[in-house]
MIDO-600017 format. One record per residue: y, z, x of N, C-alpha, C, O in turn; residue in three letters. Coordinates in steps of 0.2 Angstrom, whole numbers, plus 5000, padded with zeros to 4 digits. Atoms other than C-alpha are relative to their C-alpha. Layout:
BEGIN
  n_v  n_w  n_u ca_v ca_w ca_u  c_v  c_w  c_u  o_v  o_w  o_u residu
    Y    Z    X    Y    Z    X    Y    Z    X    Y    Z    X    ala
...
# end
This chain:
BEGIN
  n_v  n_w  n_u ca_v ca_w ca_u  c_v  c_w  c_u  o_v  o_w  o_u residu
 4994 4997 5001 5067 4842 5152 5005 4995 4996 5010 4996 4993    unk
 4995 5005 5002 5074 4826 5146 4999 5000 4991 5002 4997 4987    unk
 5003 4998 5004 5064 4831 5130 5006 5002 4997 5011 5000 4994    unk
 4994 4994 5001 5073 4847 5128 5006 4998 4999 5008 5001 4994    unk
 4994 4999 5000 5088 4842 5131 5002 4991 4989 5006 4992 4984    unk
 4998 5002 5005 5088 4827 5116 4997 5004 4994 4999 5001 4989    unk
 5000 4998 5007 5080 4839 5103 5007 5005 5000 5009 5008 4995    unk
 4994 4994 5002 5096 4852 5107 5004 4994 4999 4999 4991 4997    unk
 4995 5005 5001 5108 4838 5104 4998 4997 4991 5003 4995 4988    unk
 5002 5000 5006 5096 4834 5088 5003 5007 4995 5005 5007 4989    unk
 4997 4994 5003 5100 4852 5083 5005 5001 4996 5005 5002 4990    unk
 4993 5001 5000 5117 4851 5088 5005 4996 4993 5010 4998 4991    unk
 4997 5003 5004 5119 4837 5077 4999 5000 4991 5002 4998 4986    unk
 5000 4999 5009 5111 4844 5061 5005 5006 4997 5008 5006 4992    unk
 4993 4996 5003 5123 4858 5062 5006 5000 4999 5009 5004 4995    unk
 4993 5004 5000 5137 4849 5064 4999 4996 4991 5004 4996 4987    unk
 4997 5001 5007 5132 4842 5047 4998 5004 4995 4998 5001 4990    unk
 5002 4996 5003 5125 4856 5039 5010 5005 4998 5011 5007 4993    unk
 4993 5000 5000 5145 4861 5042 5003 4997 4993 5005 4999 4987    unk
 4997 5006 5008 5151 4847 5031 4999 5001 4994 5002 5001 4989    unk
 5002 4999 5009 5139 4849 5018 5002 5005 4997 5004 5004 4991    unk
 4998 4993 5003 5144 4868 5014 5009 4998 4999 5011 4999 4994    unk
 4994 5003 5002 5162 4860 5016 5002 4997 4994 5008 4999 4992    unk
 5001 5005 5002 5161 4848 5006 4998 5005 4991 5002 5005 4987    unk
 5003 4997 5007 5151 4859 4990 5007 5007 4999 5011 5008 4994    unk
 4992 5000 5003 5166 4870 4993 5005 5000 4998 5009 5004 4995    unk
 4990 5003 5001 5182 4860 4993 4997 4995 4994 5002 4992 4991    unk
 5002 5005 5007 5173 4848 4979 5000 4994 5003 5003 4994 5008    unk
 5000 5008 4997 5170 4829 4984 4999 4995 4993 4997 4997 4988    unk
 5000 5008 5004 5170 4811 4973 4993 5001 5000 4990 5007 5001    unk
 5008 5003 5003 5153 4805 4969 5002 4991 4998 5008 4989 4996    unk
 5000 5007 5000 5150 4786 4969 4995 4999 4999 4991 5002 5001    unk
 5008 5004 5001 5136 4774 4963 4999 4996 5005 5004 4994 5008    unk
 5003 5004 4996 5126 4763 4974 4997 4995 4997 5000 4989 4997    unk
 5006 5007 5003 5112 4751 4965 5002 5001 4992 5003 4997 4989    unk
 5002 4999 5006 5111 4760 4950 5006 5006 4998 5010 5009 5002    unk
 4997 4995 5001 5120 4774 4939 4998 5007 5001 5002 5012 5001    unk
 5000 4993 4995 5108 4789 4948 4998 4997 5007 4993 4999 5010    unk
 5001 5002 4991 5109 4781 4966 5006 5002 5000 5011 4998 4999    unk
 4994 4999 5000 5122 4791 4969 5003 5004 5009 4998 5007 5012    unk
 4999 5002 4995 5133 4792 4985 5005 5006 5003 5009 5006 4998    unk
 4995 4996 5000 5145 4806 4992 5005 4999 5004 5005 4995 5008    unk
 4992 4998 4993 5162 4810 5002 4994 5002 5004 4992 4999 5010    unk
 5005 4998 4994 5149 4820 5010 4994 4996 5002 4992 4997 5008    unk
 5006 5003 4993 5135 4809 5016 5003 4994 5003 5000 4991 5007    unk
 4997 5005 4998 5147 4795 5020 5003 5006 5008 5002 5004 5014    unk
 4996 4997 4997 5158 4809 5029 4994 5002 5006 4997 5003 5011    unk
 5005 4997 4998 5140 4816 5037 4997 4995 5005 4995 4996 5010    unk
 5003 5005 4997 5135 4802 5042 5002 4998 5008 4998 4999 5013    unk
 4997 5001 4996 5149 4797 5053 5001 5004 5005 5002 5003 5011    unk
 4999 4995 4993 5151 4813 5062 4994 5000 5003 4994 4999 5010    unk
 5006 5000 4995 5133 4813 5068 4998 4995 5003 4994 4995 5007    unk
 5002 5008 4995 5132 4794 5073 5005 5002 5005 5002 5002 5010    unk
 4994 4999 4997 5149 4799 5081 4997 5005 5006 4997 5002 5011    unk
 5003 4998 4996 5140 4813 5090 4995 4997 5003 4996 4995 5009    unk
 5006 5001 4996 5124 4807 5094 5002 4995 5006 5002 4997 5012    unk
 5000 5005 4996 5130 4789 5102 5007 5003 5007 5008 5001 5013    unk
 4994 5000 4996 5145 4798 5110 4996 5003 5007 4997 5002 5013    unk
 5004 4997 4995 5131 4807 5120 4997 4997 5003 4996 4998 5009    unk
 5007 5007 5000 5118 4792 5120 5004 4995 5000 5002 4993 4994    unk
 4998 5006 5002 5129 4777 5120 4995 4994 5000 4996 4989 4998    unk
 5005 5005 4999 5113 4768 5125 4996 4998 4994 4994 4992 4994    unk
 5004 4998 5005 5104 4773 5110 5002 4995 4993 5008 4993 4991    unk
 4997 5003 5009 5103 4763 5092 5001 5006 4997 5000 5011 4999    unk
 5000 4994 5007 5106 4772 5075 4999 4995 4994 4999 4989 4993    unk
 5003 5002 5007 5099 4771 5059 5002 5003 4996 5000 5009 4997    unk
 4997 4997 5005 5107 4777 5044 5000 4999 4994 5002 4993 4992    unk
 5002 5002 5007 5104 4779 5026 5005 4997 4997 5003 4993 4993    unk
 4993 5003 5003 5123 4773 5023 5003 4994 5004 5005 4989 5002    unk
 4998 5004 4997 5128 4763 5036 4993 4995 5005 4994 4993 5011    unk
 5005 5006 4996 5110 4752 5042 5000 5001 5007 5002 5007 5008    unk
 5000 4998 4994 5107 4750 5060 5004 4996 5006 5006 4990 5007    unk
 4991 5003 4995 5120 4746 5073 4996 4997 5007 5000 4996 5012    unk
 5002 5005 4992 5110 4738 5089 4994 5002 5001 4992 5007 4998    unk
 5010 4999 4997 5091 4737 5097 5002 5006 5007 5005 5007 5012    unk
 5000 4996 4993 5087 4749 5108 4992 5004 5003 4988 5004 4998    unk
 5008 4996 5001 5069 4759 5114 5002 5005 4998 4997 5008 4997    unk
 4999 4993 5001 5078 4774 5110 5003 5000 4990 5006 4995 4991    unk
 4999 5002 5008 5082 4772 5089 5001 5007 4996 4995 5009 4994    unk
 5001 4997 5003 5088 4788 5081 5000 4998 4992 5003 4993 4991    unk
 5002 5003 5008 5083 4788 5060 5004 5006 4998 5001 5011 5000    unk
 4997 4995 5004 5096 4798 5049 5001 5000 4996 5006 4996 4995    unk
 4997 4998 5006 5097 4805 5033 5006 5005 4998 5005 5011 4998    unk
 4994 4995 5000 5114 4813 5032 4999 5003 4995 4999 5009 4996    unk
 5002 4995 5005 5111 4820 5017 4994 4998 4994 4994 4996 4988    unk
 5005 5000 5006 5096 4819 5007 4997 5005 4995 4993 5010 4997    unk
 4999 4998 5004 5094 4825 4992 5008 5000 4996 5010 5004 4992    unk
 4995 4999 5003 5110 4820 4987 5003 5001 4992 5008 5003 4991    unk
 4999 4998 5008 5108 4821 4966 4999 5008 5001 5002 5012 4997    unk
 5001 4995 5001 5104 4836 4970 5006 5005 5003 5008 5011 5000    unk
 4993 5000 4997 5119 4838 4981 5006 5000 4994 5009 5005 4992    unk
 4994 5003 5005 5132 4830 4968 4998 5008 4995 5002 5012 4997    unk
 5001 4996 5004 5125 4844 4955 4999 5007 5000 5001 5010 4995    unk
 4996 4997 4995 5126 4858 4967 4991 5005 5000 4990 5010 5003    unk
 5008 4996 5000 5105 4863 4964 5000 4999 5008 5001 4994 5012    unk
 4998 5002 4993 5103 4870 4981 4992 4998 5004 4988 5002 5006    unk
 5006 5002 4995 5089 4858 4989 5001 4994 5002 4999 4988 4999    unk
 4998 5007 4996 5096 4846 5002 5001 5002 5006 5001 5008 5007    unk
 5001 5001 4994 5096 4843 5018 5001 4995 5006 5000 4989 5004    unk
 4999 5005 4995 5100 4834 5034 4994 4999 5004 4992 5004 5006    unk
 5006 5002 4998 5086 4825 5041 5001 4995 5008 5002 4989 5007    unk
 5000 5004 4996 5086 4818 5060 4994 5000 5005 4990 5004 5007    unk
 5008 5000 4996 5071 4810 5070 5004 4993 5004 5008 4989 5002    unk
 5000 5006 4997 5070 4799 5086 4994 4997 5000 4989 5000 4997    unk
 5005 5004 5003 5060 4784 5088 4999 4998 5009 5005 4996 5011    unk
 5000 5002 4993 5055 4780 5108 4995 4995 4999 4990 4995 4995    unk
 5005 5005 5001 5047 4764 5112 4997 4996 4992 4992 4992 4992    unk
 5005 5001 5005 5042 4762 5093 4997 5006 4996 4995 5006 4991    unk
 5005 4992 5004 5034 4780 5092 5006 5005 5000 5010 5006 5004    unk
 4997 4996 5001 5042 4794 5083 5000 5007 5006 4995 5010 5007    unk
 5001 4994 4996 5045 4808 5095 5002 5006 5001 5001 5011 5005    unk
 5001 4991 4999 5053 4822 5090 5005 4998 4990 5007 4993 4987    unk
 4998 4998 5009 5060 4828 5070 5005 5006 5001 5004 5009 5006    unk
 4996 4994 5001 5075 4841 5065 5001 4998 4993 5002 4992 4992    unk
 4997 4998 5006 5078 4845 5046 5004 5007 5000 5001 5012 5003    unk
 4995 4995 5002 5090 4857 5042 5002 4999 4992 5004 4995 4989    unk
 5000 5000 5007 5089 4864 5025 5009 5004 4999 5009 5010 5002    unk
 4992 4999 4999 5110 4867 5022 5001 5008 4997 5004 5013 4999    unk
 5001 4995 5006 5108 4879 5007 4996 5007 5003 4998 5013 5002    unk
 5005 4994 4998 5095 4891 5015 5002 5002 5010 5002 5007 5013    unk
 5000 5000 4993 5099 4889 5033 4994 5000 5004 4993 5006 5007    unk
 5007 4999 4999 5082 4884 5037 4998 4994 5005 4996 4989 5002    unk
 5002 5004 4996 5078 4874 5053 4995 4999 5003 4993 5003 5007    unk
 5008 5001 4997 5061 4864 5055 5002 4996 5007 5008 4996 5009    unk
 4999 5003 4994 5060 4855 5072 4993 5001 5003 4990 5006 5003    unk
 5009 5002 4997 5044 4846 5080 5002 4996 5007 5007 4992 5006    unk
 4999 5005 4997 5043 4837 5096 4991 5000 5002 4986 5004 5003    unk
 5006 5002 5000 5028 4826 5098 4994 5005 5008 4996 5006 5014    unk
 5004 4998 4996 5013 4834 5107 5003 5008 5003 5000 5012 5007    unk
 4997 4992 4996 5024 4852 5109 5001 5006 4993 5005 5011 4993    unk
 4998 4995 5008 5021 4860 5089 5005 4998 4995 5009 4994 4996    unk
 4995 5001 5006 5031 4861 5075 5004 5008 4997 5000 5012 4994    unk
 4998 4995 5003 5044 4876 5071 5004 5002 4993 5005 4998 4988    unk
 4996 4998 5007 5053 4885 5058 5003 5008 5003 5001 5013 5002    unk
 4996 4995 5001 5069 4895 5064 4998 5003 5005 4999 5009 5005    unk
 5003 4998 4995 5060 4898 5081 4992 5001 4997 4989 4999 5002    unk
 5008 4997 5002 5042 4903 5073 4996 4992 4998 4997 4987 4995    unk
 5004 5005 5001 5027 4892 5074 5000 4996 4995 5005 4997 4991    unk
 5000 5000 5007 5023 4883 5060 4993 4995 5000 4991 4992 5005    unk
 5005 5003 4998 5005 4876 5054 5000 5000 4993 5003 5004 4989    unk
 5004 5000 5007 4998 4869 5036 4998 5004 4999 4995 5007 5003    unk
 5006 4996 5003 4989 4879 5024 4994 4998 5000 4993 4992 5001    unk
 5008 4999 4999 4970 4883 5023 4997 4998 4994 4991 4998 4994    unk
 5003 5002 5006 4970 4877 5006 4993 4994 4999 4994 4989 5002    unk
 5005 5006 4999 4953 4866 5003 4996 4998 4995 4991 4994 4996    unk
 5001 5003 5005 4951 4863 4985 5008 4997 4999 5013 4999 5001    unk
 4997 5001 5003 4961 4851 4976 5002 5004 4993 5007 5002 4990    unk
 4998 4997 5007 4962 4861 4961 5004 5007 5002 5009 5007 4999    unk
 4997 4995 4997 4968 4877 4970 5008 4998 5005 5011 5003 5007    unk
 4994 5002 4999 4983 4867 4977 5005 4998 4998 5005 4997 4992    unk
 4992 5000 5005 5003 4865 4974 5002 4993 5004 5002 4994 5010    unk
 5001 5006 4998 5005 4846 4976 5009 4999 4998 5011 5002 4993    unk
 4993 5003 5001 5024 4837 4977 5000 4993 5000 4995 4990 5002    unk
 4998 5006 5000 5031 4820 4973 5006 5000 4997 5009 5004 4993    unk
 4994 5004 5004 5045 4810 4970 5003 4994 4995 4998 4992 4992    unk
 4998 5007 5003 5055 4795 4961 5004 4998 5000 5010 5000 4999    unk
 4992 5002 4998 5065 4783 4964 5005 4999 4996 5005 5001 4991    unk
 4993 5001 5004 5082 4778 4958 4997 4994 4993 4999 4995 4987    unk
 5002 5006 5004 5074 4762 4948 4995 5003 4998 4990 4999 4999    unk
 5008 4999 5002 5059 4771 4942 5000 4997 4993 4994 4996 4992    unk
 5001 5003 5004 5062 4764 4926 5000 4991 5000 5000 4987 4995    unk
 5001 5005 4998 5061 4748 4935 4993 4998 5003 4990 4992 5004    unk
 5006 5001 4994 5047 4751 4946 4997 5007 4999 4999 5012 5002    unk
 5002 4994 5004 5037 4765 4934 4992 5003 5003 4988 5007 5000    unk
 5009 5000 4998 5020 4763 4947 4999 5009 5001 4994 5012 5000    unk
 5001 4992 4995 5023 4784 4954 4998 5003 4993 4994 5008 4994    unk
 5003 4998 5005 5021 4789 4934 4995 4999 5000 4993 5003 4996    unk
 5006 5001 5000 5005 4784 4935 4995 5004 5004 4991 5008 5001    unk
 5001 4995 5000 5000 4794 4946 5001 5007 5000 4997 5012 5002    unk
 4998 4994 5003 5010 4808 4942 4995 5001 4995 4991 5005 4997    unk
 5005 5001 5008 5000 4806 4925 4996 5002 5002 4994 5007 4999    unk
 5007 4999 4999 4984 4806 4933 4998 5007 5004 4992 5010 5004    unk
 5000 4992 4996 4989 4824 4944 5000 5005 4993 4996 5010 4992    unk
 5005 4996 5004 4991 4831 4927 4998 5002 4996 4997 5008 4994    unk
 5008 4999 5004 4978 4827 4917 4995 5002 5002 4990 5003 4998    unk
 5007 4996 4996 4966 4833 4929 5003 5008 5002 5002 5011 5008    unk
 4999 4995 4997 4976 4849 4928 5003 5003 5007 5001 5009 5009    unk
 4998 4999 4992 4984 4850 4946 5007 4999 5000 5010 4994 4997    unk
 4996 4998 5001 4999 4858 4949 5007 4996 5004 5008 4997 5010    unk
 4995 5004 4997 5014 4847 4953 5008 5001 5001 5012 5001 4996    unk
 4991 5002 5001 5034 4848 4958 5002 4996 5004 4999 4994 5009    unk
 4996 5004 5000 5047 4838 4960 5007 5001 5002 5012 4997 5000    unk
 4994 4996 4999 5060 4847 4969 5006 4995 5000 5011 4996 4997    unk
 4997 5004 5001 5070 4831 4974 5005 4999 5007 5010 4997 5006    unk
 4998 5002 4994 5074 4829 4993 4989 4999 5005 4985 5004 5007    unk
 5007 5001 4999 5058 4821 5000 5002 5003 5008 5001 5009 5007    unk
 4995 4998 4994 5066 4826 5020 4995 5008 5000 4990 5009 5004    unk
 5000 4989 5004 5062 4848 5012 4991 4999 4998 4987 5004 4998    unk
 5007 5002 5008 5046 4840 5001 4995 5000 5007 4990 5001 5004    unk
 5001 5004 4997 5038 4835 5019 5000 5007 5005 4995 5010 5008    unk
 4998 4994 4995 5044 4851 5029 4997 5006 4995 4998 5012 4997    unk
 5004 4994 5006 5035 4863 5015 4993 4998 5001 4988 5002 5003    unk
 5008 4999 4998 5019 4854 5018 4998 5003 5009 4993 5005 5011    unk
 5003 4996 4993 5021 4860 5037 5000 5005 5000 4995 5007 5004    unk
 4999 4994 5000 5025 4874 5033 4995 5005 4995 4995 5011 4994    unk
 5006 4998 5004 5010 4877 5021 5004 5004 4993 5000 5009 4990    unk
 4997 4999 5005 5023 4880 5007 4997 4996 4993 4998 4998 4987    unk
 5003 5006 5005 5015 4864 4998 4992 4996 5005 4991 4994 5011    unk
 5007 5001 4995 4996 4858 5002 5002 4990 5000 5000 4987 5005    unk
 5000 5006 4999 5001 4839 4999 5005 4997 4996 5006 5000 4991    unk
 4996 5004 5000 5013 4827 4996 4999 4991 4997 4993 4988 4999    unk
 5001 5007 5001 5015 4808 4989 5007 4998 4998 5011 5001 4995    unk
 4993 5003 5005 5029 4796 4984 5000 4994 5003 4998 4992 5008    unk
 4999 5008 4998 5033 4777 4983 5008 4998 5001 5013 4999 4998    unk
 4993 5004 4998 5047 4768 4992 5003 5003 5002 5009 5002 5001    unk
 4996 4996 4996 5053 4779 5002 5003 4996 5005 5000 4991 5007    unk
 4998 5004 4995 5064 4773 5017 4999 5005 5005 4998 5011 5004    unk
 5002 4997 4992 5062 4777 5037 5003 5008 5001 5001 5013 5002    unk
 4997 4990 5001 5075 4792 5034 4999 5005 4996 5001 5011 4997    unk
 5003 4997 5007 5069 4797 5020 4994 5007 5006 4996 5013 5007    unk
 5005 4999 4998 5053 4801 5030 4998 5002 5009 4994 5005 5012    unk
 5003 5000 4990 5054 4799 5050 5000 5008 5002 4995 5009 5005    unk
 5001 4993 4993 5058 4818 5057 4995 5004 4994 4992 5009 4996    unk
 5003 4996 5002 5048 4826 5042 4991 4996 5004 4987 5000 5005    unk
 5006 5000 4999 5032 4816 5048 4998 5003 5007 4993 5005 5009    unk
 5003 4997 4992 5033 4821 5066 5000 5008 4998 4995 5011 5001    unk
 5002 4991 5000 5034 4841 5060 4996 5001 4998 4993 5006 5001    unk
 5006 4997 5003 5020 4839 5047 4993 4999 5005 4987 5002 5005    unk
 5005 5003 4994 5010 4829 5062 4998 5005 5005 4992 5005 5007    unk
 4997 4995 4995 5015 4844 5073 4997 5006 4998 4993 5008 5002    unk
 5001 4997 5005 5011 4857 5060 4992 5001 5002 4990 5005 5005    unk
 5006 5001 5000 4992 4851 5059 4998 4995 4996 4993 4993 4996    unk
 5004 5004 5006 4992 4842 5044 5000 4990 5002 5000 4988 5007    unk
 5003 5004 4999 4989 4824 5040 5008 4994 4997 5013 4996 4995    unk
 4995 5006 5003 5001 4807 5035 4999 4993 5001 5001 4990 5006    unk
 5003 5005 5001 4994 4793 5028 5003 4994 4997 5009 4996 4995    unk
 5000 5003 5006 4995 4777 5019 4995 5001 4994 4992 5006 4992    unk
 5006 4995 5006 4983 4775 5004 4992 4996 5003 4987 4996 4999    unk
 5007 5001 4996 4969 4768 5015 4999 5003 5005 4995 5001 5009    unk
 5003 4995 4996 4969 4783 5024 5003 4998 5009 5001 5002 5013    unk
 4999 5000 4995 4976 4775 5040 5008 5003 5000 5012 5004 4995    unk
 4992 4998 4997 4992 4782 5050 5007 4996 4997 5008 4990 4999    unk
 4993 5004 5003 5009 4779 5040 5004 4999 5004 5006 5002 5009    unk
 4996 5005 4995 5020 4767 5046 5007 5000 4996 5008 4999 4990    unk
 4994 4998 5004 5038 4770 5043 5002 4991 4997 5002 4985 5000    unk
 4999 5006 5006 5043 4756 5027 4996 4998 4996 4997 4994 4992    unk
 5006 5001 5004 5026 4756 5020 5002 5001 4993 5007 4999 4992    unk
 5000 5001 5006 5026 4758 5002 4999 5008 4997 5003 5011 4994    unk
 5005 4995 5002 5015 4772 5000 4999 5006 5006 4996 5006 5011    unk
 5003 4994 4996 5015 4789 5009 4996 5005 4998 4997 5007 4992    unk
 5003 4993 5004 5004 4804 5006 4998 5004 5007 4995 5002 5012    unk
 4999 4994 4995 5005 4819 5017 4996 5007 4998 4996 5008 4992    unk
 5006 4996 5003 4992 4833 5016 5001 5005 5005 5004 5005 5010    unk
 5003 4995 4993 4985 4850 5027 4995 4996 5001 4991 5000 5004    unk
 5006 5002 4998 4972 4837 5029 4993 5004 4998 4988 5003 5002    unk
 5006 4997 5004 4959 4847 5020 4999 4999 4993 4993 5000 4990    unk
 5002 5002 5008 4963 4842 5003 5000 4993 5000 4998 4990 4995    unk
 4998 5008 5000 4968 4822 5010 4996 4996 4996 4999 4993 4992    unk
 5007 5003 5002 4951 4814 5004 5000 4999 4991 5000 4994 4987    unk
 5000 4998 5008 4951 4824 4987 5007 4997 4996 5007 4997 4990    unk
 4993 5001 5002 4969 4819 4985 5002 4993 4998 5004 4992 4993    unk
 5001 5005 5000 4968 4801 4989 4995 4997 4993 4997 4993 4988    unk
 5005 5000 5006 4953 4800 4976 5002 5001 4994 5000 4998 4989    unk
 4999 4999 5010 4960 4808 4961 5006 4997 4998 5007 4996 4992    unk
 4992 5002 5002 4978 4801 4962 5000 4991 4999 5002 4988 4995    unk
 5001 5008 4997 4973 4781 4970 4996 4998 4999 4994 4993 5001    unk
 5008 5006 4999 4957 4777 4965 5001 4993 5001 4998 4990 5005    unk
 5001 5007 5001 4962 4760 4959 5003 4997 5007 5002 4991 5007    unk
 4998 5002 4996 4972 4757 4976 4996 5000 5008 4995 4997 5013    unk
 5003 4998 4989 4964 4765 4991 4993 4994 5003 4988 4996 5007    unk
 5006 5005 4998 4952 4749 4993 5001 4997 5004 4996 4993 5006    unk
# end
């Protein structure tokens, strides 16, 4: 029960910014740079942020927080991870694929995911060992089991002209003719392979929010989430790649060779 009750409050709290953002895209907001001229920063994920730290701790005072804008505020075994808005370029521009992304972390282990897709009204939610939905309905990977018959995703970072390693294998997905997008909130990118909308996924530098409640859904789902040696990804790794676990093998191989050793 005590499950239950922090995924409704996880819910709770993606609706509450699911709120803001539709807000926010209709009364107009600022935009700000962060590192770089496309690390870009909103009224709304600053404003997102706060109301759902503001929620969750008001409920949890015991609980740490992690956030893509404000770092982490105290130790705790309870640690939630949140992306108040990611996909924010995408956001600032008004292309509608973003989303509020919240996952807890108990003991160390991820245990439960909520994404809320803002634009669609589309909520995934996983708790570990209890499945993974979509909007009440089950949700499981596709049966895809060729590489070449698969719709594969990736991203890239803010510095990718700094740190240009994910064109390479971008490059190498399609020269060998394999079918790739780039939609642009990894959070959606993560909840598509649960959902068997996309057979496999990859991307470098991602952070914990980025990834934490998408890997408990796709875990959930049935599929697979790796590093590039094939063991279980560890949130801050470098390297993730997420699959229906029937193409993972073939995926790792055409994209990593020179890594996966």
């Amino acid at each position: 029960m005590y499950m239950d009750e922090l995924l409704a409050s996880a819910i709770a709290a993606a609706r509450l910014a699911r709120g803001i953002h539709l807000y926010y895209q209709e009364k107009g907001f600022a935009v700000y740079t962060k590192s770089g001229p496309t690390d870009l920063v909103t009224q709304a994920d600053r404003d997102t942020e706060t109301a759902v730290k503001e929620f969750l701790l008001g409920r949890y005072p015991e609980h740490a927080f992690l956030g893509e804008e404000g770092g982490q505020d105290s130790e705790s075994e309870h640690r939630w991870i949140v992306d108040p808005l990611d996909g924010t370029v995408n956001f600032a521009h008004r292309f509608p694929f973003f989303a509020v992304s919240i996952a807890l972390e108990v003991r160390g282990e991820l245990a439960l995911g909520v994404v809320l897709d803002s634009t669609r009204d589309e909520l995934f939610w996983a708790v570990r060992d209890k499945g993974a939905f979509l909007n009440g309905r089950p949700l499981r990977v596709s049966e895809t089991d060729t590489l070449t018959g698969s719709l594969l995703a990736t991203g890239f970072p803010y510095d990718v002209n700094k740190d240009p390693e994910n064109l390479t294998y971008f490059e190498r997905a399609l020269s060998q003719g394999l079918t790739v997008r780039r939609p642009g909130a990894a959070a959606l990118d993560l909840c598509y392979v649960a959902a068997g909308r996309i057979d496999g996924f990859w991307e470098v530098k991602l952070k914990p929010w980025d990834v934490a409640a998408g890997i408990v859904i796709i875990r959930e789902a049935g599929g697979l989430v790796t590093d590039l040696q094939g063991k279980p990804y560890v949130l801050g790794q470098r390297y993730i790649v997420a699959s229906n676990g029937r193409i993972h093998e073939a995926m790792m191989a055409a994209l990593f060779k020179d890594n996966s050793g």
